[in-house]
Backbone as XML, in Angstrom:
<?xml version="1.0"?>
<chain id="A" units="angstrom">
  <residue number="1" name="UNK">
    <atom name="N" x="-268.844" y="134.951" z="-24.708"/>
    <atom name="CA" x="-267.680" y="135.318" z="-25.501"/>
    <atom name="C" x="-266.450" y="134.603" z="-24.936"/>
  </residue>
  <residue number="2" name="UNK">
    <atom name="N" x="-265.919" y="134.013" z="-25.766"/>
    <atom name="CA" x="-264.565" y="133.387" z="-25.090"/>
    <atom name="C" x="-263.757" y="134.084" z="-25.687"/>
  </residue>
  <residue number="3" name="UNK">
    <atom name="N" x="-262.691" y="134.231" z="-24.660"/>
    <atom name="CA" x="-261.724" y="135.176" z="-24.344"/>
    <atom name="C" x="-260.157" y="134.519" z="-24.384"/>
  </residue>
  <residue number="4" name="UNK">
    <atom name="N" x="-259.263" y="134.924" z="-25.228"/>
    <atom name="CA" x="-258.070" y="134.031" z="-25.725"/>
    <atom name="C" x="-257.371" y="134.190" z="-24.114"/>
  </residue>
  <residue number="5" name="UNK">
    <atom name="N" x="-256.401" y="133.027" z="-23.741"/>
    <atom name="CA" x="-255.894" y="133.164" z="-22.825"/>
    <atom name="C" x="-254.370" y="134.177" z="-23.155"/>
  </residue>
  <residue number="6" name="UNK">
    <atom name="N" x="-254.151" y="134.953" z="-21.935"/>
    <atom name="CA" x="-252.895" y="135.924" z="-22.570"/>
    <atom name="C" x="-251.218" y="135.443" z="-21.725"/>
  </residue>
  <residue number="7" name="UNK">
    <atom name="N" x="-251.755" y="133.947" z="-21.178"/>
    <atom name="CA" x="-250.395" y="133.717" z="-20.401"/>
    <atom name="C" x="-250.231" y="132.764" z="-20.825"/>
  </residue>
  <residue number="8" name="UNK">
    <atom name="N" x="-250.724" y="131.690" z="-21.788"/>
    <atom name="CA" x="-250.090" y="130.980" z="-22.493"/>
    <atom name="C" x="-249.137" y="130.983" z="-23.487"/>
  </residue>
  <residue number="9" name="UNK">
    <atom name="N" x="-248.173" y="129.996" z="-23.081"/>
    <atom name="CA" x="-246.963" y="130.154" z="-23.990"/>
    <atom name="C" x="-247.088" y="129.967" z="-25.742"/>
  </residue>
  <residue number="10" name="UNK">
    <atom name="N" x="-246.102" y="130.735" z="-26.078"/>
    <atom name="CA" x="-245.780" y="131.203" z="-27.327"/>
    <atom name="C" x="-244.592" y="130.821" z="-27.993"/>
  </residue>
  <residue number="11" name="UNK">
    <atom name="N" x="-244.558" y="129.828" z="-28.822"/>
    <atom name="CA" x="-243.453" y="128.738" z="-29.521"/>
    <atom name="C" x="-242.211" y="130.206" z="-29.737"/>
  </residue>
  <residue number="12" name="UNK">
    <atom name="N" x="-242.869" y="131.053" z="-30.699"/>
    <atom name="CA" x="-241.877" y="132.279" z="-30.781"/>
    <atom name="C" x="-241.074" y="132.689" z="-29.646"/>
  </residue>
  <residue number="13" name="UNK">
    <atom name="N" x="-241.949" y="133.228" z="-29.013"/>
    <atom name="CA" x="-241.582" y="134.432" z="-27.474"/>
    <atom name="C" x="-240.749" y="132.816" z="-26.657"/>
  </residue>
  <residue number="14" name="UNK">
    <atom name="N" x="-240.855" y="131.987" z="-26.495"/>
    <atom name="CA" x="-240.041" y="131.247" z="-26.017"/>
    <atom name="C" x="-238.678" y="131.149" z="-26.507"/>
  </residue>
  <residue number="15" name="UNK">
    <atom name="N" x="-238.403" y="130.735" z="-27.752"/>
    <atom name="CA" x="-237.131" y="130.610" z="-29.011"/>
    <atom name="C" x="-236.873" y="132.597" z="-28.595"/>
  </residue>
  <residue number="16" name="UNK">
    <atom name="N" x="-237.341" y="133.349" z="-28.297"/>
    <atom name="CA" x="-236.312" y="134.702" z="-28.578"/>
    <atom name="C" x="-236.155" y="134.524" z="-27.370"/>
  </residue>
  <residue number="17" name="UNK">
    <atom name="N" x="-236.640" y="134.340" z="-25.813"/>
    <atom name="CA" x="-236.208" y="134.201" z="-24.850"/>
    <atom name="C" x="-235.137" y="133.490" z="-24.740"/>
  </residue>
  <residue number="18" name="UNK">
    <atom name="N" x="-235.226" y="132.315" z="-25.023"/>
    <atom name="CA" x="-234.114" y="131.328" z="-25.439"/>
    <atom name="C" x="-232.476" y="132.065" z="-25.624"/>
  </residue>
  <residue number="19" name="UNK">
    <atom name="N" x="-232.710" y="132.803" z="-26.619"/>
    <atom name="CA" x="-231.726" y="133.312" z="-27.470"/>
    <atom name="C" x="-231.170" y="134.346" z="-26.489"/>
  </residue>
  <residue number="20" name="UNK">
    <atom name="N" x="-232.017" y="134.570" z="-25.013"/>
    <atom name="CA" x="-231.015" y="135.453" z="-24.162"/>
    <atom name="C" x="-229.876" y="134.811" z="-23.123"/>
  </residue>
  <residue number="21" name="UNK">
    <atom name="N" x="-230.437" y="133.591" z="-23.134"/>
    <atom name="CA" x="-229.810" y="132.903" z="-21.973"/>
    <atom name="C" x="-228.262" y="132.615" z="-22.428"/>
  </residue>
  <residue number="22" name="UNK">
    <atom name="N" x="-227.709" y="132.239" z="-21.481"/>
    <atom name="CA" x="-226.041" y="132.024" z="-22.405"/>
    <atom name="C" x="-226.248" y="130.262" z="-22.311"/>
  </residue>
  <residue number="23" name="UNK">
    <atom name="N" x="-224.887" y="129.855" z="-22.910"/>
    <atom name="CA" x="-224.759" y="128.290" z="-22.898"/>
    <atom name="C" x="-224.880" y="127.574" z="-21.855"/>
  </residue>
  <residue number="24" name="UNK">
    <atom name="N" x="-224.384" y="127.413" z="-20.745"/>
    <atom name="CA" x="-224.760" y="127.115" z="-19.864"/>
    <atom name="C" x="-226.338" y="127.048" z="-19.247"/>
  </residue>
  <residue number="25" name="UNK">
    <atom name="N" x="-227.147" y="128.079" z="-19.498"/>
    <atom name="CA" x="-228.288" y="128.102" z="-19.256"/>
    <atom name="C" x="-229.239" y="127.556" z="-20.091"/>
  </residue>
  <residue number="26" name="UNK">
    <atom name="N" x="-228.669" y="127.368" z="-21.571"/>
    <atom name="CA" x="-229.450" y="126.795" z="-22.827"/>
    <atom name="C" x="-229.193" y="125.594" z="-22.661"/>
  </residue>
  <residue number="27" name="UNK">
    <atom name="N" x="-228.269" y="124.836" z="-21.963"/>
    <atom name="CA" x="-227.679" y="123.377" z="-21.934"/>
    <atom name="C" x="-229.047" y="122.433" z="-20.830"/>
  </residue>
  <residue number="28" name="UNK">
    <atom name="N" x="-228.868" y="123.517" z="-19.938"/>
    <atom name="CA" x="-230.116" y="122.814" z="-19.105"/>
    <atom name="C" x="-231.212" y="123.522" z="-19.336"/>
  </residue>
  <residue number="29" name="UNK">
    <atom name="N" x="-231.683" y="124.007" z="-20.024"/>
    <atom name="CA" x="-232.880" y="124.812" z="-20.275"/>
    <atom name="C" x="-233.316" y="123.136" z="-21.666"/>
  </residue>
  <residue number="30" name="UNK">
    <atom name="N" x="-232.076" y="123.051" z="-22.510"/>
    <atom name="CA" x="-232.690" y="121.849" z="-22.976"/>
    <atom name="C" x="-232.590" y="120.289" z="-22.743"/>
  </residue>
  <residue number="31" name="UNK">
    <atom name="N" x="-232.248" y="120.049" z="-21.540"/>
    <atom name="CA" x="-232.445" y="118.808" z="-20.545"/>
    <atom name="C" x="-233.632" y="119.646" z="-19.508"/>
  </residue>
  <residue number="32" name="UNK">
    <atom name="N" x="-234.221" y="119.977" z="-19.444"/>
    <atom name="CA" x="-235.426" y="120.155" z="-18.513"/>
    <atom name="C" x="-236.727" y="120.471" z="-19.409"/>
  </residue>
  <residue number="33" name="UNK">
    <atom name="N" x="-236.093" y="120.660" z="-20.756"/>
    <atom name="CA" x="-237.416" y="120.631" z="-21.705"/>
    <atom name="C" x="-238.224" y="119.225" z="-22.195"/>
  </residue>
  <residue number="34" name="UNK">
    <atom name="N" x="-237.087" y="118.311" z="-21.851"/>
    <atom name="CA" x="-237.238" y="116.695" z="-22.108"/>
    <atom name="C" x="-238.049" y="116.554" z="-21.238"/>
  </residue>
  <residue number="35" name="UNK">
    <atom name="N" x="-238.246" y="116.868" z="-19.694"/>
    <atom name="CA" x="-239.112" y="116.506" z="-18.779"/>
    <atom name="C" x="-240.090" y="117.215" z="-18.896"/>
  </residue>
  <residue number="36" name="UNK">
    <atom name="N" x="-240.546" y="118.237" z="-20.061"/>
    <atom name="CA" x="-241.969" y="118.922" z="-20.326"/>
    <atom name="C" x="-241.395" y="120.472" z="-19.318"/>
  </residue>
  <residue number="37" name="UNK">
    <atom name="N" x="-240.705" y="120.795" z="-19.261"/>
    <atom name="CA" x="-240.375" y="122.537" z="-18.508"/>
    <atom name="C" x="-240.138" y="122.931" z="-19.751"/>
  </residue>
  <residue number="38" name="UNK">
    <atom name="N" x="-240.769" y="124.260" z="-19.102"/>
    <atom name="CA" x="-240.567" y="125.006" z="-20.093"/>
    <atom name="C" x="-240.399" y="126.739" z="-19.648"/>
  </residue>
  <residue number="39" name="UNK">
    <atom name="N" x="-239.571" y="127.479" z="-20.296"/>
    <atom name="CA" x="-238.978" y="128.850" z="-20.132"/>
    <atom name="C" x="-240.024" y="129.711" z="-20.385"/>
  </residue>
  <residue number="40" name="UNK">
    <atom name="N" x="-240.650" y="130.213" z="-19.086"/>
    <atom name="CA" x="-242.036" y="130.991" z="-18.776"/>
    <atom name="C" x="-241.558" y="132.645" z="-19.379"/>
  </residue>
  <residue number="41" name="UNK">
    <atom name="N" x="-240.529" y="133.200" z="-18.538"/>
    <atom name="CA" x="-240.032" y="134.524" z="-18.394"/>
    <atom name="C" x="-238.614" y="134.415" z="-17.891"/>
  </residue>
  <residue number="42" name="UNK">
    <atom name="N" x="-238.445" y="135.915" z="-18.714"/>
    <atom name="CA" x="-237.161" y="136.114" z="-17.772"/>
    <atom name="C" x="-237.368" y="137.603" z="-17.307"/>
  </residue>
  <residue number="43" name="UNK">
    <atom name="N" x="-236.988" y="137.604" z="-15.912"/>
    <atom name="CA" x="-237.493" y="138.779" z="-14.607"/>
    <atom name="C" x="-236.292" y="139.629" z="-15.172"/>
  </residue>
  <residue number="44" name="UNK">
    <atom name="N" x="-236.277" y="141.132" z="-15.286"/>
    <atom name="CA" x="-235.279" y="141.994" z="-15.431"/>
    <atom name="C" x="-235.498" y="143.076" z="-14.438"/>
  </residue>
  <residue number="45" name="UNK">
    <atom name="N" x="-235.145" y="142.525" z="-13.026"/>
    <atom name="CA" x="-235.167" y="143.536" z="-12.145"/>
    <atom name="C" x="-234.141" y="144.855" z="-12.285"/>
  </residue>
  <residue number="46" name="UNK">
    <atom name="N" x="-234.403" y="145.762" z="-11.899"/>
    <atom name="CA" x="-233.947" y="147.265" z="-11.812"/>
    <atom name="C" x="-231.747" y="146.700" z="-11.395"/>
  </residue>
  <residue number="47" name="UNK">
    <atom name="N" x="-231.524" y="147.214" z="-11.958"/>
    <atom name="CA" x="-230.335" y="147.453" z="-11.515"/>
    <atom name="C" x="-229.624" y="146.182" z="-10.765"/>
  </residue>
  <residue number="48" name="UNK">
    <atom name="N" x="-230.031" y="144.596" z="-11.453"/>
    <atom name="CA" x="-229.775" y="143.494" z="-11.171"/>
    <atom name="C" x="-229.925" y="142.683" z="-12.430"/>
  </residue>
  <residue number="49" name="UNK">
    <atom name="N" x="-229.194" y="141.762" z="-12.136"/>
    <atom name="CA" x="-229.010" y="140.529" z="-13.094"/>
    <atom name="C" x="-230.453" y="140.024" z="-14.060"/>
  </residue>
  <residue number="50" name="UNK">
    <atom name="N" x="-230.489" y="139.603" z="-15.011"/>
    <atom name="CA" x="-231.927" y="138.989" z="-15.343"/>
    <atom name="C" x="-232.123" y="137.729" z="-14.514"/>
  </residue>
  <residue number="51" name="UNK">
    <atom name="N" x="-233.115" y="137.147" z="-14.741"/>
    <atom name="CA" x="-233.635" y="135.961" z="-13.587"/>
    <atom name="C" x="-234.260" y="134.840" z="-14.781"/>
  </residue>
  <residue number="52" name="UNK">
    <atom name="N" x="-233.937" y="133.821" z="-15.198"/>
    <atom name="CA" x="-234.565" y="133.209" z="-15.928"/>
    <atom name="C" x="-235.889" y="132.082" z="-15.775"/>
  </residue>
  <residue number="53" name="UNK">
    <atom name="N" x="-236.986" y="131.843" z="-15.325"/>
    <atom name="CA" x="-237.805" y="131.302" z="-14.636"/>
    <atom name="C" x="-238.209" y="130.141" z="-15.438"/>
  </residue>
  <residue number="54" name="UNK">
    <atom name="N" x="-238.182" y="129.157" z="-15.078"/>
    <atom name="CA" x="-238.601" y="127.791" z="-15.824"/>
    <atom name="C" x="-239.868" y="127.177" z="-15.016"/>
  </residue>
  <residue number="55" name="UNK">
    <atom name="N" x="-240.625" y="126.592" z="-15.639"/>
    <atom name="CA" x="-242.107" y="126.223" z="-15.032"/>
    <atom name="C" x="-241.709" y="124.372" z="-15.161"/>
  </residue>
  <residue number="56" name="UNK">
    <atom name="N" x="-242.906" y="123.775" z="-14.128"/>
    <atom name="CA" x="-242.494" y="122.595" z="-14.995"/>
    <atom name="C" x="-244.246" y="122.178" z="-15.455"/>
  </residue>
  <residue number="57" name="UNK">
    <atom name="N" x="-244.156" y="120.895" z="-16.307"/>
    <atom name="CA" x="-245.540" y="120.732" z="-16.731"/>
    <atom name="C" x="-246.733" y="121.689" z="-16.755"/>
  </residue>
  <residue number="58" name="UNK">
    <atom name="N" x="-247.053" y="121.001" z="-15.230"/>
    <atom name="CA" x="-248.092" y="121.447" z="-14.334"/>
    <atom name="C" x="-248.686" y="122.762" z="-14.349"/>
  </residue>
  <residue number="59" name="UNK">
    <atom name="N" x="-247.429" y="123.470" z="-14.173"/>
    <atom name="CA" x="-247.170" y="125.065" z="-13.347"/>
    <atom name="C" x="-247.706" y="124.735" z="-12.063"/>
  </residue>
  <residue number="60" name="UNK">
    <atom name="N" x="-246.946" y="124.162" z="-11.512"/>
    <atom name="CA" x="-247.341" y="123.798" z="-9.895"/>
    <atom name="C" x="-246.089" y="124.308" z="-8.955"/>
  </residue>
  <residue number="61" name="UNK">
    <atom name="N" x="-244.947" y="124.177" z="-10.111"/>
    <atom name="CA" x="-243.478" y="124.245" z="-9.491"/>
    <atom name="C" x="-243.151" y="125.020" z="-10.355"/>
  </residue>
  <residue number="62" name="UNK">
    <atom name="N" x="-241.808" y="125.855" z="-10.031"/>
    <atom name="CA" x="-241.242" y="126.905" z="-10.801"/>
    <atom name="C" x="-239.571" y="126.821" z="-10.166"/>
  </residue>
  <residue number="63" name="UNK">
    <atom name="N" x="-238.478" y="126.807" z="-11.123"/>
    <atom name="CA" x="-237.267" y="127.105" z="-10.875"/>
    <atom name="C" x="-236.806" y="128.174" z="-11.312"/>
  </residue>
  <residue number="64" name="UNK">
    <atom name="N" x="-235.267" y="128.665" z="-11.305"/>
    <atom name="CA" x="-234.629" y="129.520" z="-11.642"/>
    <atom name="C" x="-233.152" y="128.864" z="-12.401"/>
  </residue>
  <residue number="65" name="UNK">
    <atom name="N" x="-233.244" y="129.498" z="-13.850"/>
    <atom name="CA" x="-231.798" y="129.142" z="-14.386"/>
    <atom name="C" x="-231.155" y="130.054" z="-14.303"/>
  </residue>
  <residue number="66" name="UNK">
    <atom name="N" x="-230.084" y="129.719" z="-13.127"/>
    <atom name="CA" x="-228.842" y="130.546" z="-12.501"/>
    <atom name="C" x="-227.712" y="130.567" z="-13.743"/>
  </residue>
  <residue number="67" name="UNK">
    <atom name="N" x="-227.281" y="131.617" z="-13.469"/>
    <atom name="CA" x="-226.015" y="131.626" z="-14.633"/>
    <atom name="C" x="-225.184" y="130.575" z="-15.075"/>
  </residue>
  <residue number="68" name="UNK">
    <atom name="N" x="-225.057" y="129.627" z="-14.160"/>
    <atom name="CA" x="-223.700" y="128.842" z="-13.915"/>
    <atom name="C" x="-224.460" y="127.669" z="-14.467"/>
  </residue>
  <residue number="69" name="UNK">
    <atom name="N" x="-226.119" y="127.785" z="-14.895"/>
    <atom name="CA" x="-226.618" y="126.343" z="-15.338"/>
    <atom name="C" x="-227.733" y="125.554" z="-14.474"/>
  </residue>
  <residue number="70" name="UNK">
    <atom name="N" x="-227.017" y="126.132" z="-13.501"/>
    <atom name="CA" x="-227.842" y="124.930" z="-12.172"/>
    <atom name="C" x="-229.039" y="125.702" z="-12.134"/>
  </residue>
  <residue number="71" name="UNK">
    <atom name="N" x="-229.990" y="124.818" z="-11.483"/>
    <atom name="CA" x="-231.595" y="124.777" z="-11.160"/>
    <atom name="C" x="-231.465" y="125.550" z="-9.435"/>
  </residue>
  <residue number="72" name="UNK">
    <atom name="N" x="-231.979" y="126.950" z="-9.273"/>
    <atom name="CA" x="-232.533" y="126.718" z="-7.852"/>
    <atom name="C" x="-233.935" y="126.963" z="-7.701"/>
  </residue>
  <residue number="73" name="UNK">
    <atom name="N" x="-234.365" y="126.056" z="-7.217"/>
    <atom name="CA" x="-236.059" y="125.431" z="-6.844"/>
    <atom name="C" x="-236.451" y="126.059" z="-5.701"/>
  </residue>
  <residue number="74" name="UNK">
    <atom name="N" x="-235.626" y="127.093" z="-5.306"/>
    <atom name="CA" x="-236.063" y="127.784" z="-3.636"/>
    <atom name="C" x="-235.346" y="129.561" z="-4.079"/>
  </residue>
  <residue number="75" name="UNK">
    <atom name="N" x="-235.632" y="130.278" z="-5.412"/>
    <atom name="CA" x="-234.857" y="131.375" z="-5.093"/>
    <atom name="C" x="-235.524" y="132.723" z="-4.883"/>
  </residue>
  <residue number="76" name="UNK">
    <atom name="N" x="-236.265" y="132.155" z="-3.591"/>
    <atom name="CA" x="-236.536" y="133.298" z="-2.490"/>
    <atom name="C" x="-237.625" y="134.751" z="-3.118"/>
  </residue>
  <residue number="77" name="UNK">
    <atom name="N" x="-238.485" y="134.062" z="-3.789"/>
    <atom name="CA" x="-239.373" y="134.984" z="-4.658"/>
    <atom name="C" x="-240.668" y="134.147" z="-5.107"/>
  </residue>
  <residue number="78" name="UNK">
    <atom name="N" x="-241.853" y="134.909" z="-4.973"/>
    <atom name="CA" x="-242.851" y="133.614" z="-5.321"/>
    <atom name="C" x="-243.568" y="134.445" z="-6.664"/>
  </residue>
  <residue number="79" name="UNK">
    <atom name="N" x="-244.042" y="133.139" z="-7.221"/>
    <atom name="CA" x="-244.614" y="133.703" z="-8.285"/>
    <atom name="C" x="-246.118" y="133.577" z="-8.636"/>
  </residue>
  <residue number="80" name="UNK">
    <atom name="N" x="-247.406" y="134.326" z="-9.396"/>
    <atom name="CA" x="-248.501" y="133.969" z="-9.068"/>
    <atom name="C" x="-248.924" y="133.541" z="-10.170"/>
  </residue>
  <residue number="81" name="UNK">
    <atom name="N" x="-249.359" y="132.605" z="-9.757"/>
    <atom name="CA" x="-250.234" y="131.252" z="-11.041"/>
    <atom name="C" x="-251.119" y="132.131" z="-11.883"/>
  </residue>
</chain>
């Protein structure tokens, strides 16, 4: 029996994710889509900011779109493949 995969991305659930980020984050969310990244999740920890997580290609590497736009490639949280 093959079994649909349930963590592959979703053209939809991406575009409404999309639609949370502000401008700044949509500006480079679409210059890092040119290089094949793409907007996995966004983390809504308890009583903190959302976290926007960008994958690239592979899923080998994973960033974070910080409010202000910028990429951090080290933000102190790991994630499991």
């Amino acid at each position: 029996m093959i079994e649909k995969e349930r963590r592959k991305s979703d053209l939809r659930a991406g575009n409404a994710l999309a639609r949370e980020l502000n401008e700044a984050q949509r500006l480079t969310l679409v210059d890092m889509e040119r290089f094949g990244w793409e907007l996995k999740f966004i983390r809504r920890p308890m009583f903190q900011k959302s976290v926007a997580v960008i994958f690239d290609p592979d899923r080998k590497s994973f960033a974070v779109l910080e409010e202000d736009g910028t990429l951090n490639e080290d933000p102190g949280f790991d994630i499991r493949a």
